[in-house]
Backbone bond lengths (Angstrom), bond angles and torsions (degrees), N, CA, C in turn:
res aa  C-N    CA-C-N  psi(-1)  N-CA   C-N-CA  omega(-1)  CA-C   N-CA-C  phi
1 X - - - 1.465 - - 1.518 109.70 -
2 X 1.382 103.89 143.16 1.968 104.00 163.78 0.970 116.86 -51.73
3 X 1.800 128.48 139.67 1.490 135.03 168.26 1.617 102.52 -63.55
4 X 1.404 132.06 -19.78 0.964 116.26 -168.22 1.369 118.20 -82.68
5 X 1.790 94.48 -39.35 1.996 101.02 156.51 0.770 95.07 -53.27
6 X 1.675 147.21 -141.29 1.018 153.72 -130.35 1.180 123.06 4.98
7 X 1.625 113.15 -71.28 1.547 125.12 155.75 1.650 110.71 -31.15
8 X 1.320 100.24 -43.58 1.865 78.21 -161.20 1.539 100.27 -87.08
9 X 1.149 131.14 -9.17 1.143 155.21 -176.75 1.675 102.25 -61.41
10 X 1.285 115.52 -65.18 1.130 146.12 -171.71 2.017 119.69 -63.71
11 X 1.676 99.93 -39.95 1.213 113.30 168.62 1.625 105.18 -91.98
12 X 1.194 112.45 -16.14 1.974 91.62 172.52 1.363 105.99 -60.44
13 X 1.782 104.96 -50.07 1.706 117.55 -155.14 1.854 87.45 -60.21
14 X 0.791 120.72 -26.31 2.110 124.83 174.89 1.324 80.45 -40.53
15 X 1.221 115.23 -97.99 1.392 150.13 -104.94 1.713 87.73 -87.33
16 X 1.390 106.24 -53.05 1.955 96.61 171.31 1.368 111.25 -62.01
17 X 1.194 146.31 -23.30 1.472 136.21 -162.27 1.617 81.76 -89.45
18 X 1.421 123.42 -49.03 1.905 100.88 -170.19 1.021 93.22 -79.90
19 X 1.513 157.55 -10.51 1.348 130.89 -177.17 1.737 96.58 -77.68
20 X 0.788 124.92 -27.00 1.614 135.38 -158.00 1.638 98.19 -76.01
21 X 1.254 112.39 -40.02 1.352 130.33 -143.23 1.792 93.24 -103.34
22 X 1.308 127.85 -37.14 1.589 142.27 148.39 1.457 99.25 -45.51
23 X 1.366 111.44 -82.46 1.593 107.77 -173.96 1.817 126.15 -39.33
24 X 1.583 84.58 -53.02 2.064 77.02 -177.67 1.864 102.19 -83.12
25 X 1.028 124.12 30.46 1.705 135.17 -172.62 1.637 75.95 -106.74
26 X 1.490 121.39 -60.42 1.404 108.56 -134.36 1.637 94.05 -99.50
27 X 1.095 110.20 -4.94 1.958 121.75 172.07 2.126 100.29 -79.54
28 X 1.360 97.36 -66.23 1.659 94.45 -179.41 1.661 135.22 -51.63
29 X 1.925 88.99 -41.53 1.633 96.34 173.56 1.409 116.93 -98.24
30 X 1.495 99.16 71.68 1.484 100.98 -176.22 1.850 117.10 -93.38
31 X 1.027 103.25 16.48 1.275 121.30 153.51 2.123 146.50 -125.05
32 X 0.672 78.48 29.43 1.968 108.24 -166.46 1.653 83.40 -150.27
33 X 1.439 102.08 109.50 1.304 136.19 174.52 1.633 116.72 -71.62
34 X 1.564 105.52 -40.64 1.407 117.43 167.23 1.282 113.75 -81.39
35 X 1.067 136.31 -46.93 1.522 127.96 163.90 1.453 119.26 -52.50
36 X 1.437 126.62 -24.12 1.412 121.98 177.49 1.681 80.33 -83.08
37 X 1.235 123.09 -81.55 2.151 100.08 -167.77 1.242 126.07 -34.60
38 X 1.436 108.21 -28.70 1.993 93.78 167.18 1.151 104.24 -89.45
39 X 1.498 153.03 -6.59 1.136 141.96 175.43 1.859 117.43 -87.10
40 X 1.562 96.47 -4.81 1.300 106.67 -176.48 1.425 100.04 -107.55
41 X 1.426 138.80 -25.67 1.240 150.89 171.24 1.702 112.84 -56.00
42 X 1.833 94.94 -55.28 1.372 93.37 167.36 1.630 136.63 -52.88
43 X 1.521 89.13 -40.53 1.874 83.71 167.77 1.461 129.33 -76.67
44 X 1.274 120.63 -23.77 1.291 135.01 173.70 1.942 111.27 -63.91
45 X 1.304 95.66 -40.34 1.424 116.15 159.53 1.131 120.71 -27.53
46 X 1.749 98.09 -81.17 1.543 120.91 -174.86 1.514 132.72 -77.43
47 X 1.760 105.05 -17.54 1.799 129.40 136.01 1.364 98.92 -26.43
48 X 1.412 121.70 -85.08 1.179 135.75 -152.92 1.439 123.47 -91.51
49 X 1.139 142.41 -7.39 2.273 133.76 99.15 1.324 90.26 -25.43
50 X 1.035 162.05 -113.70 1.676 143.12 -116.35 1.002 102.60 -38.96
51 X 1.587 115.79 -64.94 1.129 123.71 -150.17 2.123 107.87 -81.83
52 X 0.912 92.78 0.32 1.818 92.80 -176.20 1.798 105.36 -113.85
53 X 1.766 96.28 -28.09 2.048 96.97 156.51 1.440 99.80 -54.12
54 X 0.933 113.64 -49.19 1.169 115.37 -143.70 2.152 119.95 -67.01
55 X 1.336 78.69 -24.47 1.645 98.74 -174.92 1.403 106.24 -91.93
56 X 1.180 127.33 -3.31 1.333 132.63 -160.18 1.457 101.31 -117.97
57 X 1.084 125.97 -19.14 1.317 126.72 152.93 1.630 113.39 -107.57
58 X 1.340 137.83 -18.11 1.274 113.09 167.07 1.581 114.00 -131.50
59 X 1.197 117.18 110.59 1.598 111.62 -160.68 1.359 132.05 -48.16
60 X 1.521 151.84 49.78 1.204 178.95 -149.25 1.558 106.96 -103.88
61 X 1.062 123.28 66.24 1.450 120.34 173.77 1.514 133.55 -51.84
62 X 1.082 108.77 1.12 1.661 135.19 171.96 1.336 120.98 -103.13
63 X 1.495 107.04 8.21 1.623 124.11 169.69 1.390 108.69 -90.79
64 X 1.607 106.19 -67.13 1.580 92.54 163.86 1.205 144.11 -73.04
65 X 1.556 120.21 4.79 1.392 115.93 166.17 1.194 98.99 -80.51
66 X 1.573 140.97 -40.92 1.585 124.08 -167.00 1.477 96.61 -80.95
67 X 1.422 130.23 -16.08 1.907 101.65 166.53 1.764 103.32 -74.87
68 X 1.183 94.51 -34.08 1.779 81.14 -168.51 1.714 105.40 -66.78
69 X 1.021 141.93 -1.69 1.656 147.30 -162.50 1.530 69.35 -126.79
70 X 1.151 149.82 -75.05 1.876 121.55 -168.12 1.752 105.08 -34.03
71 X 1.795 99.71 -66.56 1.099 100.64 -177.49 1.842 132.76 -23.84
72 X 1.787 104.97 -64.19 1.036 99.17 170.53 0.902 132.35 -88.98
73 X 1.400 118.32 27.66 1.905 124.28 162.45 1.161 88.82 -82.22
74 X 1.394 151.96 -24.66 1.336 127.75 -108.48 2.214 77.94 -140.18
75 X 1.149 99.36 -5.65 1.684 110.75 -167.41 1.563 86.51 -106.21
76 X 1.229 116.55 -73.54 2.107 122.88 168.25 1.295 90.57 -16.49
77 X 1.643 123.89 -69.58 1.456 115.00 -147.57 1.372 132.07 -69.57
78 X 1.508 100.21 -34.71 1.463 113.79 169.06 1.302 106.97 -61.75
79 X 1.397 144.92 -45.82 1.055 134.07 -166.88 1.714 106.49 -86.52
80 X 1.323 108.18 -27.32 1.387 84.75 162.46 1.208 147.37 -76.38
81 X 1.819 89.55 -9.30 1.892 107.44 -170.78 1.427 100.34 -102.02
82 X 1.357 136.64 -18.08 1.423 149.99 157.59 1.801 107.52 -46.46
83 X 1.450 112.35 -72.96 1.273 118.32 -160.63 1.725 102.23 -66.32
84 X 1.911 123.72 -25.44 1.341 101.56 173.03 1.454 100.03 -112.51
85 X 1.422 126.04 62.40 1.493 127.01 148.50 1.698 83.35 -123.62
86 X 0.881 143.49 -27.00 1.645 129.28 176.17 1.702 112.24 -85.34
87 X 1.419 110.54 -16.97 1.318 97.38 163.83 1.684 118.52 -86.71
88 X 1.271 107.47 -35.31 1.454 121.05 171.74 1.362 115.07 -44.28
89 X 1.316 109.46 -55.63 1.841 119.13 170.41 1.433 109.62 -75.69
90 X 1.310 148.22 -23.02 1.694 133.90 170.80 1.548 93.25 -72.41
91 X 1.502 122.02 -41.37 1.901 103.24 -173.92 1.355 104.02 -65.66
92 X 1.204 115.39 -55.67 1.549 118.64 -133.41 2.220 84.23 -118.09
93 X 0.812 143.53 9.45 1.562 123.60 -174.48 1.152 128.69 32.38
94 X 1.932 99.83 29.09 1.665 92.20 176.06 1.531 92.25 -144.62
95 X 1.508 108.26 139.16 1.282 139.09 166.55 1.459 123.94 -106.01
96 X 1.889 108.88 16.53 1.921 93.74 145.53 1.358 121.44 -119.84
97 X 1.447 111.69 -175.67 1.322 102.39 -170.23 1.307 116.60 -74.55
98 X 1.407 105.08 -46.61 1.968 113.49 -168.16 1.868 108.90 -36.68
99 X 1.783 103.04 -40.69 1.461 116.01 169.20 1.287 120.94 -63.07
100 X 0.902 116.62 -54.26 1.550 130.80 -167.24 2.036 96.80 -60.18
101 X 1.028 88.42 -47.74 1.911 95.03 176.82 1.716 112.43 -78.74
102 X 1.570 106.23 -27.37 1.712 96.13 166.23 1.442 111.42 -78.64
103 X 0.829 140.83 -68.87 1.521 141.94 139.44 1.577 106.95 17.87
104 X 1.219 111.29 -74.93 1.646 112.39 -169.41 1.477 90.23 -64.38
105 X 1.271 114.13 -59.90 1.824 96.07 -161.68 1.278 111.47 -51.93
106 X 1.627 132.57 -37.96 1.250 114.38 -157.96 1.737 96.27 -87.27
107 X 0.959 144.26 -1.92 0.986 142.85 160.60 1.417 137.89 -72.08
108 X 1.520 90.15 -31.78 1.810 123.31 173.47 1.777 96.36 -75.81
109 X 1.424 112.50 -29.14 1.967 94.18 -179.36 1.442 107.10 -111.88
110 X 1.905 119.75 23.05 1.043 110.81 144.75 1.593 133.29 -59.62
């Protein structure tokens, strides 16, 4: 076999075990708001290794522009999902979800 299969062979099985490992992160901690954004980071992550394995063994210059455009979705998001879990916690002093959603409702049938 090619060393280069192998290699690329070798960095998918990477990149699926953290996508795997993001996904059941962001299925289990479905309450810890910050653990679902790093568990959503991780897959966006490991999206984007595919796509930069991927260029490094076969020259496709349109591989690394769509990891680098994962990338900065993946830079947008944190800061957007950062700045309203820190506003969420200065109103209300709570950083999980089950709260954050009792909270809105009883406020929503004021």
């Amino acid at each position: 076999m090619n060393k280069d299969f192998i290699i690329l062979i070798l960095y998918l099985d990477y990149t699926s075990i953290l996508f795997i490992l993001g996904f059941c992160g962001l299925i289990i901690n479905r309450r810890n708001i910050l653990l679902m954004l790093i568990s959503l980071e991780i897959t966006f992550f490991a999206s984007a290794l595919n796509f930069v394995f991927l260029c490094t063994i076969l020259p496709i210059f349109g591989s690394v522009v769509y990891g680098l455009l994962i990338l900065l979705i993946v830079i947008i998001d944190t800061v957007f999902g950062l700045s309203l879990v820190l506003f969420c916690y200065r109103s209300s002093k709570v950083s999980t979800l089950n709260t954050l959603c009792a909270n809105y409702k009883k406020n929503k049938g004021d």
